[in-house]
N, C-alpha and C positions, 0 to 999 in steps of 0.2 A: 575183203573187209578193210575197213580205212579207220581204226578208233581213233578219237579224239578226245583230249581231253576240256571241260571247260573253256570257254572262250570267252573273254572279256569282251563283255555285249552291252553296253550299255542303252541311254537311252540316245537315241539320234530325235345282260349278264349276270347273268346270278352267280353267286356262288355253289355248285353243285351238292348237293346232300351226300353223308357218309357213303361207302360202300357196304353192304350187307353181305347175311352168311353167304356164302359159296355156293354156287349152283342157280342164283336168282339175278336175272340179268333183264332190265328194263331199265327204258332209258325216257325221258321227259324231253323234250326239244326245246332248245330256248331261240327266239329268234332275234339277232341282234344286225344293227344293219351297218352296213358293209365302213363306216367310219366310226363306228362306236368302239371304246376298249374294248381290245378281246375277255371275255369272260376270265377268270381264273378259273384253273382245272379243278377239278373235282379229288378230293382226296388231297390239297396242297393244304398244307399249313403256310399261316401268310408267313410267318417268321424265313422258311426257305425261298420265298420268291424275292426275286431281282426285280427290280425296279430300274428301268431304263432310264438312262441320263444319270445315275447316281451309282457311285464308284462301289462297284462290288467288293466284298473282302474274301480273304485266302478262308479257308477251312478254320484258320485259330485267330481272326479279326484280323490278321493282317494286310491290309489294303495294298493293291497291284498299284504298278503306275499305271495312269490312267491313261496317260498319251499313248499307252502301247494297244489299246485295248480295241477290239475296232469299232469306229461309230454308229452308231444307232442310225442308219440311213433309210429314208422311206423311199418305194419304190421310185419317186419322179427324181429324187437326188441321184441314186442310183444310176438313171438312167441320164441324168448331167453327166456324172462321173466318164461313163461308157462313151455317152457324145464327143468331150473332151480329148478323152484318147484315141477315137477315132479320127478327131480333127487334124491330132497331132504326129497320127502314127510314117507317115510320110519322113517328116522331121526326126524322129526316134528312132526309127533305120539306121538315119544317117551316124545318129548319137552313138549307138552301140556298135556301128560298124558294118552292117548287114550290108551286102553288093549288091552292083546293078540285077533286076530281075527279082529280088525278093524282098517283097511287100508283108507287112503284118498285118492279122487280122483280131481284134480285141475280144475278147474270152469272157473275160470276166475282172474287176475293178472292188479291191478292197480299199478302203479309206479309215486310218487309225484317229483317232480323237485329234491326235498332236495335228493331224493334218500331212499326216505320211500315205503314202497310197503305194499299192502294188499291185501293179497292170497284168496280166495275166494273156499273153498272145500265141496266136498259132500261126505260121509262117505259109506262105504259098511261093513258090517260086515259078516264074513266067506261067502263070496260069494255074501250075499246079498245087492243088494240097501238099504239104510236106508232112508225113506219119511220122511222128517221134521229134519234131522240130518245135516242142514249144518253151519258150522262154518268161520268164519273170522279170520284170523290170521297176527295183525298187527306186522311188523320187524321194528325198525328202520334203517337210513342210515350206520351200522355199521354190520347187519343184528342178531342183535339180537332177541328177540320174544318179542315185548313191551306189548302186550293184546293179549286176544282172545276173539270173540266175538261168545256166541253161541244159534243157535237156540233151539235147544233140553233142557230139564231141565234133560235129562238121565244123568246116573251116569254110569261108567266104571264097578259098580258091578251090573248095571241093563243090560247092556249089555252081561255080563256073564251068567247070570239064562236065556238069553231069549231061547227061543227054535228055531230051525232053519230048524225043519221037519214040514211040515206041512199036518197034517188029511185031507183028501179027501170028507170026510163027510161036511164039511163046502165049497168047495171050491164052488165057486159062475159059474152061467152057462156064457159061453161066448157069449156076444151078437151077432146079426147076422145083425143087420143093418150094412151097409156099410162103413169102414174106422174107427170098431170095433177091437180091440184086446185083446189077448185071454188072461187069467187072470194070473199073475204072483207072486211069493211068494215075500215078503217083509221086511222089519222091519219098525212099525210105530215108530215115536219116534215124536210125536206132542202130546202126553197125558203128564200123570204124571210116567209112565216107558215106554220102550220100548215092544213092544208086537209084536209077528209072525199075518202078516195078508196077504192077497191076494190084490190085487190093479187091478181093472179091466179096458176097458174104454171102452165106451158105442160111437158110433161112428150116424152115419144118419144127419138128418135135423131138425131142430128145428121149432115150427110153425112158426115162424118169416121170414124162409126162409135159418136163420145164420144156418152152418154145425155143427154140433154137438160133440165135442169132450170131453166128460162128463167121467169126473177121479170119481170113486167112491172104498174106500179103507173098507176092512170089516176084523173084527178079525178072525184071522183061524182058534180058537178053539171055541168061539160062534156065528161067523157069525154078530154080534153086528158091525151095519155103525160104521167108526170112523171119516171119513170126506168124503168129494165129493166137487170137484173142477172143474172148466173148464177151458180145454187147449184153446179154441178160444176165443178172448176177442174182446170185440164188444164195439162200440162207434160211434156218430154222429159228422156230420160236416155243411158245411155252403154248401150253393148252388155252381153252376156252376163259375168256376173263371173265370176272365174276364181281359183280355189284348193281347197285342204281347209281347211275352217272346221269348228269347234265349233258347232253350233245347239241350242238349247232345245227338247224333244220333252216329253212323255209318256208314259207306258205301263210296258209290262210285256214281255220277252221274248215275240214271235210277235206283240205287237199292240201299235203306237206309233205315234204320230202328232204330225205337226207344231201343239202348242199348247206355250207358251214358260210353265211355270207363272213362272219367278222373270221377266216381265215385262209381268204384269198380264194372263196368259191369253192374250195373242195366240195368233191363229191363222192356217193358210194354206190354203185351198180352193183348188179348182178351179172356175174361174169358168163353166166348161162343163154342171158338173152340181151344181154347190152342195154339193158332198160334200169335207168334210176330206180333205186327204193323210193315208194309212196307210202302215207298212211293218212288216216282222217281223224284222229282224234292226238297225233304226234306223240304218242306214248310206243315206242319201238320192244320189240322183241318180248318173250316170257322165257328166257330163263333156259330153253332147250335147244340144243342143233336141230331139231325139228323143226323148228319154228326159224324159215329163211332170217327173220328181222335180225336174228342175236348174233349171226356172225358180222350181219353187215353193221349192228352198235359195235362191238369191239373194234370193227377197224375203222369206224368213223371218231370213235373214245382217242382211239389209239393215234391217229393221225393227231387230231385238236392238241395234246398233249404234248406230242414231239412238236407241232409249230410251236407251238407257247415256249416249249425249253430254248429252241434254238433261237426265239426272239428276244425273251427276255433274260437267257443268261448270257446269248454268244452278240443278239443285236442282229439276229439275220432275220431278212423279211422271208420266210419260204425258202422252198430247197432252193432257189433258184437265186434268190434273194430279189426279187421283184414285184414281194406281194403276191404271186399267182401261184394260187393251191392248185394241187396233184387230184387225182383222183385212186380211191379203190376200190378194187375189184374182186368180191368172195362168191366160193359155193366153186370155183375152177377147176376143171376136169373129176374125174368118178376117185373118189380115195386118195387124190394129189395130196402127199405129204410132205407138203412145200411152200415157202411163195418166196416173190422174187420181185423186184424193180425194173422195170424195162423202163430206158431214156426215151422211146420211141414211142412210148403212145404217153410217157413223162406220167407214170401209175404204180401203184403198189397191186401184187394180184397174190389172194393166199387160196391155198385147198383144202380140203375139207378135212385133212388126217384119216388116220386108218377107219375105212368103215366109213367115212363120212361121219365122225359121231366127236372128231377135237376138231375144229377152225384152226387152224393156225394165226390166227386175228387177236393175240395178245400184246399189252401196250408195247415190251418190248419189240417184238418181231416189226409190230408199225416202225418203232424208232430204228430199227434194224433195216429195212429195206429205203424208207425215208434219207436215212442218211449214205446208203449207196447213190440215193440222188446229189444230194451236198455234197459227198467227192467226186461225182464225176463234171460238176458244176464250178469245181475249185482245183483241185490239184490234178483231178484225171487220172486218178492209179489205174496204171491198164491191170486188167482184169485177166491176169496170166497164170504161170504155174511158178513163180518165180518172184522177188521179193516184191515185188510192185503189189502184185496180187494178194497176198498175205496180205501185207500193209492198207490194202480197200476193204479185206473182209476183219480186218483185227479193227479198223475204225469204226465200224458201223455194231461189233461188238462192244468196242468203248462206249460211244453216242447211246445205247440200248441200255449199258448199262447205269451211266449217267442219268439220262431220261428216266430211268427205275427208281434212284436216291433223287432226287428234284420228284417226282409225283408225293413219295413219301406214304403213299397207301399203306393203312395199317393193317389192311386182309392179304397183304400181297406186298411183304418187307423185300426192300431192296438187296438183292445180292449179286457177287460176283459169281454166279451159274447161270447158264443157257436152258433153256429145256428140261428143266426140272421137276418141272410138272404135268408134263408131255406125255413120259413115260415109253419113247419110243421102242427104249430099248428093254422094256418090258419087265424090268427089275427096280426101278426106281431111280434109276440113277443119271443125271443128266447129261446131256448131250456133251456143253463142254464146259471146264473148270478153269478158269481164270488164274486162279489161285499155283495151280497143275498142273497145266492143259493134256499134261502126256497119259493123267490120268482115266480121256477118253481111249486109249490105247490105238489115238493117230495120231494128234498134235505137237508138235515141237514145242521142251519147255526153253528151249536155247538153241540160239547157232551155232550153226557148224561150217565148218569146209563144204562138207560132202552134203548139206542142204540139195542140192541140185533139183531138179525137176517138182514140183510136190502142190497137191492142191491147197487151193488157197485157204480151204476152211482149217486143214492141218498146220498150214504157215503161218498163219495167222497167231497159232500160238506164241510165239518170239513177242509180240509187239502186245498181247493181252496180257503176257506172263509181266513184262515191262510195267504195264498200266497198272496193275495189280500192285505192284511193291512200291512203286510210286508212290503210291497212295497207300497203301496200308502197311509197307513196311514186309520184310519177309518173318517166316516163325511161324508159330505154334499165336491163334488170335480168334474171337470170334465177333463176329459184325451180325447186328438182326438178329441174332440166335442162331446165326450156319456158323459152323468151327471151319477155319484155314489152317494152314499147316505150308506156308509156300514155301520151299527153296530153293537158293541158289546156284550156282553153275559155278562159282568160288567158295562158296561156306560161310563167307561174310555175310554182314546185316546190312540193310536199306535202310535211311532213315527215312520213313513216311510225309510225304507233307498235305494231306487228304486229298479225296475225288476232287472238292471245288476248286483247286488247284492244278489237280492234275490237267483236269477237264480245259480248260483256260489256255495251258501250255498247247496242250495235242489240235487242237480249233486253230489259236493262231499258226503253229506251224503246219496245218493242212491250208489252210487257205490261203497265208502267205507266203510258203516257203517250199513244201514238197511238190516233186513234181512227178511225171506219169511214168517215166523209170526209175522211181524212186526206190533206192537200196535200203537196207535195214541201216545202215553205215552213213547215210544221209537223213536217215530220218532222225539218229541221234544227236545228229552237227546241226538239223536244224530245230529240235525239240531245245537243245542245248541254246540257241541262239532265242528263239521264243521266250524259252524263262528268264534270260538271260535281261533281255527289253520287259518283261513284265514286271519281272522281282530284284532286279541289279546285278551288273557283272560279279560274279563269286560269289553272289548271294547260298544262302541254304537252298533255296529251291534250287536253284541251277544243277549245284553239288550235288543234289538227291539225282537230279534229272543222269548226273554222270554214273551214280551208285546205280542207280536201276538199269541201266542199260549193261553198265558192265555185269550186272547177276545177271544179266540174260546170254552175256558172254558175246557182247557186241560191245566193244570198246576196253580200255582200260580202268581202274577207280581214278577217281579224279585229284584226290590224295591222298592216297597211301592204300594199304599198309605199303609206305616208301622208307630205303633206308634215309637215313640222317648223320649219315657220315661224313667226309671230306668229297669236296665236286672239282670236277677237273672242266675246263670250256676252252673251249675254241671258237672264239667272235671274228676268225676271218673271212671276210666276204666270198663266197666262190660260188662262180658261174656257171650252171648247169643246161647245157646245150641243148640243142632241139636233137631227140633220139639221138644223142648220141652216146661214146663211150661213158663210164660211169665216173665220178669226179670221187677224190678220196682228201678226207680233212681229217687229219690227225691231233689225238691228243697222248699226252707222256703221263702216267700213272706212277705218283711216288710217294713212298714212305707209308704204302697200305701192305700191312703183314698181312703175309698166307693168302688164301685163295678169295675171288669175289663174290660178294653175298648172292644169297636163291632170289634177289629182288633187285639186282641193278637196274638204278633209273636213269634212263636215255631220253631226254628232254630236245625234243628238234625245231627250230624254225625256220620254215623254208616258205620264200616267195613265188608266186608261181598261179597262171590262170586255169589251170586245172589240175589241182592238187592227186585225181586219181591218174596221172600221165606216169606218175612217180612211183619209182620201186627204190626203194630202202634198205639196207641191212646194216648192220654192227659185227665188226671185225677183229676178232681178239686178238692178244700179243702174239699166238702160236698158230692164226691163221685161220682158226675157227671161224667161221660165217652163221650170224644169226640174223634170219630174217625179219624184219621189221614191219616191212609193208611192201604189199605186191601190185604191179597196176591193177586199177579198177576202173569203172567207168565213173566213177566218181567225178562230178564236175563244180565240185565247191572248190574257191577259190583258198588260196594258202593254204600249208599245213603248219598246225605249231601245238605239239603232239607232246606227250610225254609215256614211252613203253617203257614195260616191268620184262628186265629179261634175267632170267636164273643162269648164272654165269660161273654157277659154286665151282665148276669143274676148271675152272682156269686160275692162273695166278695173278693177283691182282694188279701186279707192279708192271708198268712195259707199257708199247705203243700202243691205243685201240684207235680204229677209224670207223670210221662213218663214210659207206657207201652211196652214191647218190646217183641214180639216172633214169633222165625221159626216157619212156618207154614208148611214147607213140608222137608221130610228126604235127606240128604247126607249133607250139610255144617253146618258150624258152624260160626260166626261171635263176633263180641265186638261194644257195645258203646262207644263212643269215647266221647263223649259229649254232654251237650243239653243246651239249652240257652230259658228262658223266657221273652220278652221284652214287658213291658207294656206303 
């Protein structure tokens, strides 16, 4: 864990009829063609929609900067953008340093109003894929190279020594279950070098029912696992949804079909026979799981809805951001009480719930699986059992429940619960609590050390428990008519700064900023950085964005409760070697009676290209060692930190120092300063 505090970041179609009582589910088609505005959803109030090109405001009118924001790009600009960096990536090698033999390849291309862009590449070296080697590379409006942001901790002469042949003797057998492929040579770069390995994927069914698309990577000179990931990412949703909605069709009087032209052609099949929904009079479904049509409106409802939000409040064209709709897929397997996003057939596919008698095809679940698409499109959280993974399925919770407050239905009030009308668990009580999450009795409501291994739907808690106080502040509250009760992991308050804020912050730091080993510990450095260019360095948003993380027990508060007593610094320069021995910078503590308060603040600035290389402690007068910070893989650039350490038991007056040392080989860094405040 690497907390941070604050960083001074400055700026560099018809309209659908009501929904009805509950249980009555038909839908009217409207045919709109493929350049026409997208309809407004059904169930929005105009006052909550975004208006594209015109400067959103915060939750209390307070207006973002706009430059930070990202621009509203139609698919063909888009696809400039991407050409650009393709023309240029040759050149941008050269810029960031990358050595002979490794080429980049362009991901993905966000573009901010101000004319900021950030390139999003994955690395091949002589031929090969590089697994865990992708980088971010931020340009200002001038197209200069302002950062880079990278996953790998590899060095340009680690990439050199690797080997690129790979012995036959190790290579792993190719599975044979179905939708299995055969195993491929590599470069891992998610350890501490880059290493020659094979990357196989293990393809079938899972007991669950979910298809199976299991990444498992192995060294190719000892066969030694180095990770294993899943390409199919799974998640729950709320019961059958319930109204008369407007949906996007096709056709022509006697022959129509569920494909949404004005949202990039989505479509919705039958996942039984691969064959489009048809109908001749475009009036879908009555009302019943019985009746095929009504699970395939909710998840055609349900998709139209989630594009709309992510167009018109974030400016993204489709999950992909190129204009081209997904397709879903209901009625999947006998009782599948599930559904999930496969990147491979690029689909949402839900099951029927227990008995075939609940779809899982509620607007949420759509926005929940839809946005597993948008992060694997943008940041790539690998899909593990470890923070990355949390942080993929805690997003797509965020996105689900954002798209819930933006629809604004008033039969189906926005709240921060999962599955609460599901009932899976057969007592009434939902799946998971935002607010909670521990109170599913598997979710993490905070970090820990001993987090270690743990599924993503339970990890996920950390970063929803986060979102939740963001936005609504911790305590005793009620939203929509559901009561909260959140606490924190210190006992202190959040100061809320609502969803439409929230929402804003967590978008640009997914698409511009986190990456596919993304830590709980990064994601705060870079949510903090997001607010930071939206709402202004120190601003209150930012501040919140530090109070929430730390009640989740991910970082420090950003000020206070600090003491305010006399400060002791040390502004001499010192040089901190590549691994080597630890550097000590001292300060003289004088004229503070009796012992140091429960709250010493330890203010550190230290320069350095990969701030998680560093391990830290604080040194008392009588020898005491308090640890500060421990390497991580952490690869954001500087630290300039401020930790709360309880120090009652020492006497205040005397030497303390400040430990400092690279913990792994290629960079080298300086202290810049330290400050003690008692």
């Amino acid at each position: 864990m690497s907390p941070t505090s604050p960083k001074a970041v400055g700026r560099r179609a018809r309209t659908a009829t009501a929904l009805v009582a509950a249980g009555v589910v038909v839908a009217v088609g409207v045919q709109v063609s493929a350049d026409a505005t997208t309809p407004a959803p059904s169930g929005v109030p105009a006052a909550s929609r975004a208006i594209l090109g015109v400067l959103p405001a915060g939750s209390d009118g307070t207006p973002v900067d706009p430059g930070a924001l990202p621009a509203a790009t139609t698919p063909q600009e888009r696809t400039a953008l991407i050409r650009k960096a393709e023309r240029r990536r040759i050149r941008t090698a050269r810029e960031i340093g990358l050595g002979p033999g490794t080429e980049l390849r362009v991901k993905d291309v966000v573009e901010n109003r101000d004319g900021t862009t950030h390139t999003r590449y994955e690395q091949v070296h002589r031929g090969l894929p590089v697994l865990g080697g992708q980088l971010i590379v931020h340009r200002g409006p001038d197209g200069a190279v302002d950062n880079v942001d990278r996953a790998t901790r590899a060095t340009r002469a680690g990439f050199a020594a690797v080997a690129t042949t790979a012995p036959v003797t190790k290579k792993p057998k190719a599975a044979t279950a179905k939708g299995s492929r055969a195993p491929r040579t590599v470069i891992w770069a998610g350890g501490d070098k880059p290493v020659l390995a094979w990357e196989r994927v293990v393809g079938g069914i899972r007991k669950d029912g979910t298809p199976n698309e299991l990444h498992i990577v192995t060294d190719a000179l000892t066969g030694k696992k180095l990770s294993e990931f899943q390409g199919v990412q799974t998640g729950s949703g709320h019961s059958q949804y319930s109204g008369t909605v407007r949906i996007g069709t096709a056709g022509s009087p006697g022959s129509y079909t569920l494909t949404d032209t004005a949202r990039g052609g989505h479509t919705t099949v039958d996942a039984r026979t691969g064959a489009l929904f048809k109908d001749t009079d475009d009036t879908w479904g009555d009302g019943t799981p019985a009746n095929p049509q009504t699970a395939a409106v909710d998840a055609h409802y349900g998709a139209a809805l989630t594009w709309d939000y992510f167009k018109n409040v974030h400016g993204r064209n489709g999950i992909r951001g190129d204009g081209v709709g997904a397709s879903s897929r209901v009625h999947y397997g006998n009782g599948y009480v599930n559904a999930f996003w496969n990147d491979t057939c690029f689909c949402m596919t839900y099951g029927d719930g227990v008995n075939n008698r609940s779809p899982l095809t509620a607007v949420d679940v759509a926005a929940h699986e839809m946005t597993h698409g948008v992060t694997s499109h943008t940041a790539g959280l690998v899909y593990d059992a470890y923070d990355a993974g949390g942080l993929n399925e805690a997003t797509s919770d965020i996105f689900a429940t954002a798209v819930e407050f933006y629809a604004g239905n008033a039969t189906d009030p926005a709240d921060y619960l999962t599955g609460e009308k599901i009932d899976i668990n057969g007592d009434g009580t939902p799946l998971r609590y935002m607010d909670e999450p521990s109170k599913d009795g598997g979710s993490m409501d905070n970090w820990r050390a001993s987090l270690g291994v743990l599924d993503p739907h339970y990890s996920s808690g950390i970063a929803n428990h986060f979102f939740y106080l963001l936005s609504e502040g911790g305590g005793a509250k009620t939203v929509n008519g559901v009561r909260y009760n959140s606490p924190t992991f210190d006992n202190l308050p959040v100061p809320a700064i609502g969803i439409g804020k929230a929402e804003k912050i967590w978008f640009k730091a997914l698409t511009e900023k986190m990456l596919p080993n993304e830590t709980f510990a990064a994601a705060r450095q870079h949510t903090l950085e997001a607010a930071g260019e939206l709402y202004g360095a120190n601003s209150p948003e930012q501040k919140a964005v530090g109070h929430a993380w730390a009640a989740v027990n991910v970082g420090t508060r950003p000020d206070g409760p600090w003491p305010s007593g006399p400060s002791f610094e040390n502004r001499t320069r010192l040089s901190v070697p590549d691994l080597g021995r630890a550097v000590v910078s001292p300060v003289t503590v004088t004229g503070v009676s009796g012992n140091a308060p429960t709250s010493v603040r330890v203010t550190v600035d230290i320069k350095h290209p990969f701030r998680g290389d560093l391990d830290i402690a604080l040194v008392a007068p009588d020898g005491t060692v308090y640890q500060l910070k421990t390497f991580t893989a952490d690869g954001t650039v500087d630290l300039k930190d401020t930790f709360a350490v309880n120090a009652s038991a020492e006497v205040a007056n005397g030497t303390w120092k400040l430990q400092v040392r690279d913990a792994y080989p290629g960079n080298t860094g300086f202290l810049d300063s330290w400050k003690l405040t008692f």
